[in-house]
C-alpha positions as CSV (number, residue, x, y, z in Angstrom):
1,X,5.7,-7.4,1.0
2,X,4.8,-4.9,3.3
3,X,6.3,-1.6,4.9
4,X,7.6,-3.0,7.8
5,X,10.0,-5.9,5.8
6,X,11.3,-3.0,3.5
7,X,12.2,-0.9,6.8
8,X,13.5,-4.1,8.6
9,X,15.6,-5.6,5.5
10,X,17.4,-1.3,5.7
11,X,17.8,-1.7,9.7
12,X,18.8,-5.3,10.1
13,X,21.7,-4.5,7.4
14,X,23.0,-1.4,8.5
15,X,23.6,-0.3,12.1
16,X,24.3,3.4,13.1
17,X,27.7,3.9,13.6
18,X,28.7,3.5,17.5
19,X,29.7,7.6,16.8
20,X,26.0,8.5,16.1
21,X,24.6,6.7,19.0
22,X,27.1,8.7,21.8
23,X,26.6,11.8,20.4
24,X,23.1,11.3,20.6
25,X,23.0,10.1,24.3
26,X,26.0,13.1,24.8
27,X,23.4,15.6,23.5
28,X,20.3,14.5,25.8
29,X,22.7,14.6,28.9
30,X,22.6,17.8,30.5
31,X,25.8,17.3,32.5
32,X,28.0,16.3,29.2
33,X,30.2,19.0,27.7
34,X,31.4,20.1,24.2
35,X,34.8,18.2,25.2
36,X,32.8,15.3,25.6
37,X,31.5,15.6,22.2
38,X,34.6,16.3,20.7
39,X,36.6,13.6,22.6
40,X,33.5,11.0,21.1
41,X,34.6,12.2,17.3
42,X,37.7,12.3,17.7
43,X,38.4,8.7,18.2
44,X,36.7,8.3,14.4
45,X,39.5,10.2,12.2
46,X,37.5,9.4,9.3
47,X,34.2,11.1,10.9
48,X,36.3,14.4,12.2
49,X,37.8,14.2,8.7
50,X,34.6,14.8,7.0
51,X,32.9,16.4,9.7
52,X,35.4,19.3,9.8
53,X,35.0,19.4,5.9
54,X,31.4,19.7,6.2
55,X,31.6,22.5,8.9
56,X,33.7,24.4,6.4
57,X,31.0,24.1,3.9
58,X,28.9,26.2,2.0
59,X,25.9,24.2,4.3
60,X,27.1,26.1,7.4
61,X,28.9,29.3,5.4
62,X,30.7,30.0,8.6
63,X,32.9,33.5,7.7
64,X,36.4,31.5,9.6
65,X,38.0,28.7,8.9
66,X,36.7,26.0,11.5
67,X,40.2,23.6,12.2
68,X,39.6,22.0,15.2
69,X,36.7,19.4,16.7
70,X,36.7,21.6,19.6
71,X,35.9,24.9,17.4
72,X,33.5,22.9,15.4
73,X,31.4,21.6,18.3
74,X,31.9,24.9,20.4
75,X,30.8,27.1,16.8
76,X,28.2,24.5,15.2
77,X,26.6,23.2,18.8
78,X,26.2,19.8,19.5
79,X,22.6,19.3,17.8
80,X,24.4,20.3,14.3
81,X,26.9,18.3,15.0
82,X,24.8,15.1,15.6
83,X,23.2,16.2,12.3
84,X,26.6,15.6,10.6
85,X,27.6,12.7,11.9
86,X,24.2,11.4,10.9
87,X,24.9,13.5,7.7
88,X,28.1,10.7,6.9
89,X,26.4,7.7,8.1
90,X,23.2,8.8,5.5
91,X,26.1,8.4,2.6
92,X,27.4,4.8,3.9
93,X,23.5,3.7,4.1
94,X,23.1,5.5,0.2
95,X,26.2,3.8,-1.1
96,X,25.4,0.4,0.1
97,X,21.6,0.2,-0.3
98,X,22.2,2.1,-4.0
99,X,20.2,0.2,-7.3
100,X,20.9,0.4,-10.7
101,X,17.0,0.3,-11.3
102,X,17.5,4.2,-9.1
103,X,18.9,7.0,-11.4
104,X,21.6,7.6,-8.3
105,X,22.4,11.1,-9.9
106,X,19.1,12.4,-9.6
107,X,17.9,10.6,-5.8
108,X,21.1,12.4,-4.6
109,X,20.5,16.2,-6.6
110,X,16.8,15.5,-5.2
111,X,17.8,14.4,-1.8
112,X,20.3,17.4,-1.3
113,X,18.4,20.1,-2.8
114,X,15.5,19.0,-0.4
115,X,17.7,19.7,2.2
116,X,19.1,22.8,1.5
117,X,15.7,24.4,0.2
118,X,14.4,23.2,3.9
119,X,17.1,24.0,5.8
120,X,17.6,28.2,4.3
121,X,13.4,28.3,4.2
122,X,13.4,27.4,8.0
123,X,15.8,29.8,8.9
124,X,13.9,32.5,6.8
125,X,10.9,31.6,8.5
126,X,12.7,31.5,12.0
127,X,12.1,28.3,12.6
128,X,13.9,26.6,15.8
129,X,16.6,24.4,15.1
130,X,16.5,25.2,11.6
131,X,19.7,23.1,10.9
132,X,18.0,19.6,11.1
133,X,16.0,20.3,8.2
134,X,18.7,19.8,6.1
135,X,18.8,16.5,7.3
136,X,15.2,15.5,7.1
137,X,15.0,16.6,3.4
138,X,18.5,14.7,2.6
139,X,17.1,11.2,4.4
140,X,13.3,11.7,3.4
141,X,13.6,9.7,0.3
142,X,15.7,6.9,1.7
143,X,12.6,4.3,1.6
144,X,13.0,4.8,-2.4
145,X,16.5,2.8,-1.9
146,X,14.8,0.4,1.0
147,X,12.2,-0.6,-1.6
148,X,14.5,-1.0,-5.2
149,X,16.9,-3.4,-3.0
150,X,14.2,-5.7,-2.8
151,X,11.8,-4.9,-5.3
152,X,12.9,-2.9,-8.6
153,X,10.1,-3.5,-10.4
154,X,7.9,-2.0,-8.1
155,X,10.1,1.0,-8.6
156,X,9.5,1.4,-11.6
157,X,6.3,1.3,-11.7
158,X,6.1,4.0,-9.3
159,X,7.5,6.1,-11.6
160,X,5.1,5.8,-14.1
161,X,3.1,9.0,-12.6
162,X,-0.4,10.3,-14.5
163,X,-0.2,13.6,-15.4
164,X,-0.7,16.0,-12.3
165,X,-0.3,13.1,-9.9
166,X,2.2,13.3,-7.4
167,X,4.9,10.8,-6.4
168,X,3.8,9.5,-3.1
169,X,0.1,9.0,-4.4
170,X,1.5,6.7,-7.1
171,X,3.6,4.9,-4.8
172,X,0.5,4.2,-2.6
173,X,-1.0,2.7,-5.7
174,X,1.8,0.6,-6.4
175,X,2.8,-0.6,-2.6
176,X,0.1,0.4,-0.5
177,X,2.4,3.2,1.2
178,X,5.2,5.9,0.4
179,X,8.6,6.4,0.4
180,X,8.2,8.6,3.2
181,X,6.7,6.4,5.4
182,X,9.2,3.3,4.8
183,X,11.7,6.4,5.7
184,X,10.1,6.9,8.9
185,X,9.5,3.5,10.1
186,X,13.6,3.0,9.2
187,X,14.9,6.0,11.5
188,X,12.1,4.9,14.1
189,X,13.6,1.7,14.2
190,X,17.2,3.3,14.5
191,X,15.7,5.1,17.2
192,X,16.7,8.5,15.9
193,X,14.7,11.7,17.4
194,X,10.4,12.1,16.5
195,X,11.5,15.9,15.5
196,X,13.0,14.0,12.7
197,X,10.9,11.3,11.3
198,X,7.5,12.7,12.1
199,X,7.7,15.4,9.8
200,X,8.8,12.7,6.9
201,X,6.0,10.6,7.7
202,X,3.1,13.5,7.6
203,X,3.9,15.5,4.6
204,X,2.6,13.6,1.9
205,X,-0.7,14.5,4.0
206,X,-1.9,17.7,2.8
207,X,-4.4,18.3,5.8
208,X,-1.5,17.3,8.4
209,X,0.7,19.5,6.7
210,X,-1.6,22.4,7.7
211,X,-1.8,21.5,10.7
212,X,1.8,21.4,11.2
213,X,4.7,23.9,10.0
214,X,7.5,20.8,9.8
215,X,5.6,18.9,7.7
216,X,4.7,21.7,5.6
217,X,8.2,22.8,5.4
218,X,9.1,19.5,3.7
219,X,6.7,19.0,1.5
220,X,7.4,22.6,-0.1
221,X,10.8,21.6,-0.1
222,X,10.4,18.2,-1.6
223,X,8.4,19.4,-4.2
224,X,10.2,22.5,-5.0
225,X,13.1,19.9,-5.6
226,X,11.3,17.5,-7.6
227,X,9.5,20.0,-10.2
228,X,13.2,22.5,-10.4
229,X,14.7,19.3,-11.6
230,X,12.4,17.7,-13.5
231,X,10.3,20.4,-15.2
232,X,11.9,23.6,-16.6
233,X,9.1,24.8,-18.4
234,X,7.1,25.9,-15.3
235,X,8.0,28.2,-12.3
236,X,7.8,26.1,-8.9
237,X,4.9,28.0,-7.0
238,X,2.3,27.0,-9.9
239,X,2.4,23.9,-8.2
240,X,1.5,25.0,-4.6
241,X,-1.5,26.0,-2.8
242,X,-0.8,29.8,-1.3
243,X,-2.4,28.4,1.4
244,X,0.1,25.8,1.8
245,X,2.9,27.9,1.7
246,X,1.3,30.8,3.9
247,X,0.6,28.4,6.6
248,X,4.2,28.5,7.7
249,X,4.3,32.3,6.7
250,X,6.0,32.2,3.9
251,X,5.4,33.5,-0.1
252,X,6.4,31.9,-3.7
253,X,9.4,34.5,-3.9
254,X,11.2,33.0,-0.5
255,X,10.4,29.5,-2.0
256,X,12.2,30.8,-5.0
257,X,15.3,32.6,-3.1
258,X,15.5,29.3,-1.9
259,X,15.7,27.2,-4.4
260,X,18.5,29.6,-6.0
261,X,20.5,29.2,-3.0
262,X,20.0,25.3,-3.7
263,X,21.5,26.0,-7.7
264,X,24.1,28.0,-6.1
265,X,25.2,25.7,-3.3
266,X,24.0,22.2,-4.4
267,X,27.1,20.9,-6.6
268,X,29.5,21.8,-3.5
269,X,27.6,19.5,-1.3
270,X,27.4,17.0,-3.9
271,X,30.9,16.6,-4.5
272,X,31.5,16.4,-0.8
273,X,28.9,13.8,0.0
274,X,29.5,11.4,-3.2
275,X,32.6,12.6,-5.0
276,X,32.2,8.9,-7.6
277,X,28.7,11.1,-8.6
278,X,30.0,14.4,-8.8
């Protein structure tokens, strides 16, 4: 079985909520207004339910209380706001395509700390529309789930790494691509924005990578995740190139910073996404 039955078999049996779709098409519209947005969520109670809970978060730290959709959409902006709707659908496409060959725990501590890792290192780095990296490092992972729906064993044999081999290099062993990539060709195929799924789909490459600071980005954050949770023994930048992280101008002690922010800010967003979990 290939990539492109893994990706299909995720698309075919989930569609994006209608929600998603509008605020997408709201937010390419030059003429449309934050009414417009808020009008679109408000006809999902349960979306403005968790969407208002989300803008109170620790993700968005905003100093007042955020009550309305109005005030969220007019405060947040409508690109952050189509990054938590997408934010809610990511957790109905987690739930339903979760595996009991996946330890669900750790994809979800992984896939969040990802996130918030990428998100607070792009904004420390200055990096435009730093708030969609939250979402790329949450989703990145999602071709793990496309893959143990149809073939577990597969799975776990990818986890069988060699010692200093990374992830996605045992995965191309095993399936003849990553994670990442079955990722990408899933939100292709939901049509979501490039500035999203190109990055997931380059970072496993490290020459891309330095060639492009999104990619980059994620694959720091990705594997800042994967070695905080999974190896205490070593600090996180032994396992990075300086010129890796220096590329998007960066040094180990913001990767660090970072990744404290994640301990600090992590359980809060895990018990909001997947309170059964946490």
């Amino acid at each position: 079985m290939d990539l492109n039955n893994y990706a299909a078999n995720v698309t075919n049996s989930f569609a994006l909520p209608d929600s998603c779709l509008k605020i997408k098409e709201l937010n390419e519209d030059d003429r449309s207004t934050a009414d417009d947005l808020a009008a679109v969520i408000g006809l999902d109670p349960s979306l403005s339910a968790k969407l208002l809970k989300l803008a109170n978060s620790a993700l968005f730290r905003f100093p007042a209380q955020i009550s309305t959709i109005s005030k969220a959409v007019n405060v947040i902006g409508g690109e952050a706001i189509y990054n938590l709707a997408m934010m809610e659908a990511t957790r109905s496409v987690f739930s339903q395509f979760g595996s009991s060959t996946v330890d669900l725990r750790y994809f979800w501590k992984h896939s969040v700390y990802s996130g918030l890792i990428a998100k607070n290192l792009a904004k420390s780095m200055k990096v435009r529309g730093s708030e969609r990296f939250f979402l790329i490092g949450l989703l990145h992972n999602l071709g793990l789930l496309a893959v143990a729906a149809l073939s577990p064993e597969k799975v776990k044999a990818c986890e069988k790494l060699s010692e200093e081999q990374l992830p996605w290099e045992r995965q191309n062993e095993i399936l003849g691509f990553s994670y990442s990539q079955c990722t990408s060709k899933i939100l292709h195929n939901w049509q979501l924005p490039s500035q999203l799924y190109v990055p997931i789909e380059m970072f496993t490459d490290i020459q891309q990578c330095l060639d492009d600071d999104d990619s980059a980005l994620l694959r720091i954050a990705s594997l800042s995740a994967h070695y905080h949770l999974t190896d205490s023994d070593r600090n996180v930048p032994d396992y990075f190139d300086i010129t890796l992280i220096r590329t998007i101008g960066a040094e180990y002690d913001d990767i660090i910073d970072c990744i404290k922010f994640a301990d600090m800010e992590s359980q809060s967003i895990l018990g909001l996404m997947n309170p059964d979990l946490f």
